[in-house]
C-alpha positions in Angstrom: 20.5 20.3 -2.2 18.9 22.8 0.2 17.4 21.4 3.3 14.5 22.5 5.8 14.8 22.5 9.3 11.4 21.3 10.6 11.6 22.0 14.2 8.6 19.6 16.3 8.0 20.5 20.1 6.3 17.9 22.2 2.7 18.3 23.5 3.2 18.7 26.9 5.1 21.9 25.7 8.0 20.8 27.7 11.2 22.3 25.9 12.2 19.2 24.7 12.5 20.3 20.8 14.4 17.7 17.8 14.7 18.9 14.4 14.6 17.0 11.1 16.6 17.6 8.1 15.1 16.8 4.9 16.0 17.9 1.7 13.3 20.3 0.1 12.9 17.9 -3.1 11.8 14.9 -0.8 9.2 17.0 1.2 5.5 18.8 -0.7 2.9 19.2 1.4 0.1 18.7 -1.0 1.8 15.4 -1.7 1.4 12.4 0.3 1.4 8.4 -0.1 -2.9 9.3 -0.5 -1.8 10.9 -3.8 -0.3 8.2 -5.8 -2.7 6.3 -7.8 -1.3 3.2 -6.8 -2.3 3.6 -3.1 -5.9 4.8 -4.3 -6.1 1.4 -6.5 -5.0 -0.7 -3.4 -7.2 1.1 -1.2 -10.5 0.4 -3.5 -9.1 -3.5 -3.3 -8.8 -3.0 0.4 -12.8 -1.4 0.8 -13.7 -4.1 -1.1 -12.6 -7.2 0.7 -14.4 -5.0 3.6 -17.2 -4.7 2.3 -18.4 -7.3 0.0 -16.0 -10.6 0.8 -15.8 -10.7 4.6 -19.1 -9.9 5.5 -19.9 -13.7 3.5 -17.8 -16.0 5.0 -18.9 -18.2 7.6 -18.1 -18.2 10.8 -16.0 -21.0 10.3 -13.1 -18.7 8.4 -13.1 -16.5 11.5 -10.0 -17.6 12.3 -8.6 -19.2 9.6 -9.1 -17.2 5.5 -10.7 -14.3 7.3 -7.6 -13.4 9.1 -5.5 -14.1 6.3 -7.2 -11.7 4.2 -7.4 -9.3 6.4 -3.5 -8.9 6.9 -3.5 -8.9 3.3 -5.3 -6.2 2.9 -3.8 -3.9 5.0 -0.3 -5.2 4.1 -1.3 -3.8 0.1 -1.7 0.4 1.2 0.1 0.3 4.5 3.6 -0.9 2.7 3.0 1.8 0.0 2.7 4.5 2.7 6.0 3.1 4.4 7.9 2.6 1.2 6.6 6.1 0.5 8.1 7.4 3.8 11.6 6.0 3.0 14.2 8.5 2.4 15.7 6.1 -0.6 14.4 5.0 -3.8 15.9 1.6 -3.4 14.6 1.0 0.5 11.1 2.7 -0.8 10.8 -0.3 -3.9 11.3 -3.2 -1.3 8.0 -2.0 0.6 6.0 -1.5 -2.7 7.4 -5.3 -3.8 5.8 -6.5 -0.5 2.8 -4.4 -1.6 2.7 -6.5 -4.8 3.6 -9.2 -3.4 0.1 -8.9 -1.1 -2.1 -8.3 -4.3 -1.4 -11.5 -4.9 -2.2 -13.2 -2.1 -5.4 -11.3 -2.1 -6.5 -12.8 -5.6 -5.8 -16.3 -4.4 -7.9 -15.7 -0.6 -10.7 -14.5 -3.5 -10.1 -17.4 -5.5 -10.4 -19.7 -2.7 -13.6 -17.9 -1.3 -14.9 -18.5 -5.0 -13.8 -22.2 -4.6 -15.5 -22.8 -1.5 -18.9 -21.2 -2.9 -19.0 -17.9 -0.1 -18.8 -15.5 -3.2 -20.3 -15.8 -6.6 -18.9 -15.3 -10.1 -20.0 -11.3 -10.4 -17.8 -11.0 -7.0 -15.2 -13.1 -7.7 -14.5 -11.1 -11.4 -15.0 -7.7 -9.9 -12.6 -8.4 -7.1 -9.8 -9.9 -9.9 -10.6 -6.8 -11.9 -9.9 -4.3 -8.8 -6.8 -6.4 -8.0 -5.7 -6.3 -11.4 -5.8 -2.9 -12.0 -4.4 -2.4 -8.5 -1.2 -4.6 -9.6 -0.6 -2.8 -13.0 -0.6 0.8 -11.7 1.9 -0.3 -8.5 4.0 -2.7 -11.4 3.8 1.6 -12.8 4.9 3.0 -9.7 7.7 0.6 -9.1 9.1 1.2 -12.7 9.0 4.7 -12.6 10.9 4.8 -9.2 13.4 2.2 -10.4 13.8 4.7 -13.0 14.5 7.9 -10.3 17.4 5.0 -9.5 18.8 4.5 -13.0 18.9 8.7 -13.1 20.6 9.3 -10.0 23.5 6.4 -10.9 23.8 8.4 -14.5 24.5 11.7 -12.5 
């Protein structure tokens, strides 16, 4: 495995330089966590809980289901783009299971908004549909890495 020495200076150009060493396969630079179609799915979710969920609730949720869906939301692509940044498979699945694990929390906030009459039906099934389509391409992502596992123990 052939590594890269990626040598990082800090801005005050002082002469303070550290060096990381990462092996070439785990590094592209036209690759990213922004490239998986799994992050792109959780991101539409993300948008639109922005856009079209919390702007209805009341201002009694302030506190209380709008919080909670917003740490939801941003618990869905920001554990992708940490499990992304792991150096192991194994560490990297644990982030996208919390992911996941956020998705679902997410259809229940919008099941609960439904409930309590903030968001109608055309809302409520578009949001379940961007969820769901969000959870099977990150169920996708989580198999094929569990998979880069299963090859690397056959080795």
């Amino acid at each position: 495995m052939e590594e890269e020495d990626l040598n990082y200076s800090y801005p005050d150009n002082t002469d303070k330089i550290f060096e990381v060493h990462e092996p070439n396969e785990f590094y592209n630079e036209k690759r990213d966590f922004t490239t998986l179609e799994a992050w792109r799915n959780c991101q539409e979710v993300k948008l639109f809980f922005y856009n079209k969920i919390l702007p209805l609730l009341p201002s009694i949720e302030k506190f209380n289901l709008d919080i909670q869906i917003r740490k939801a939301i941003v618990s869905t692509t920001a554990n992708i783009a940490e499990g992304y940044g792991r150096y192991h498979y194994q560490e990297g699945i644990q982030f996208y299971r919390i992911s996941r694990g956020s998705l679902y929390e997410l259809k229940d906030h919008l099941l609960s908004c439904f409930d309590f009459k903030y968001i109608d039906n055309e809302a409520k099934d578009l949001g379940e549909k961007l969820i769901e389509t969000a959870k099977i391409t990150l169920n996708g992502f989580i198999n094929f890495v569990r998979s880069k596992i299963e090859q690397g123990k056959q080795k």
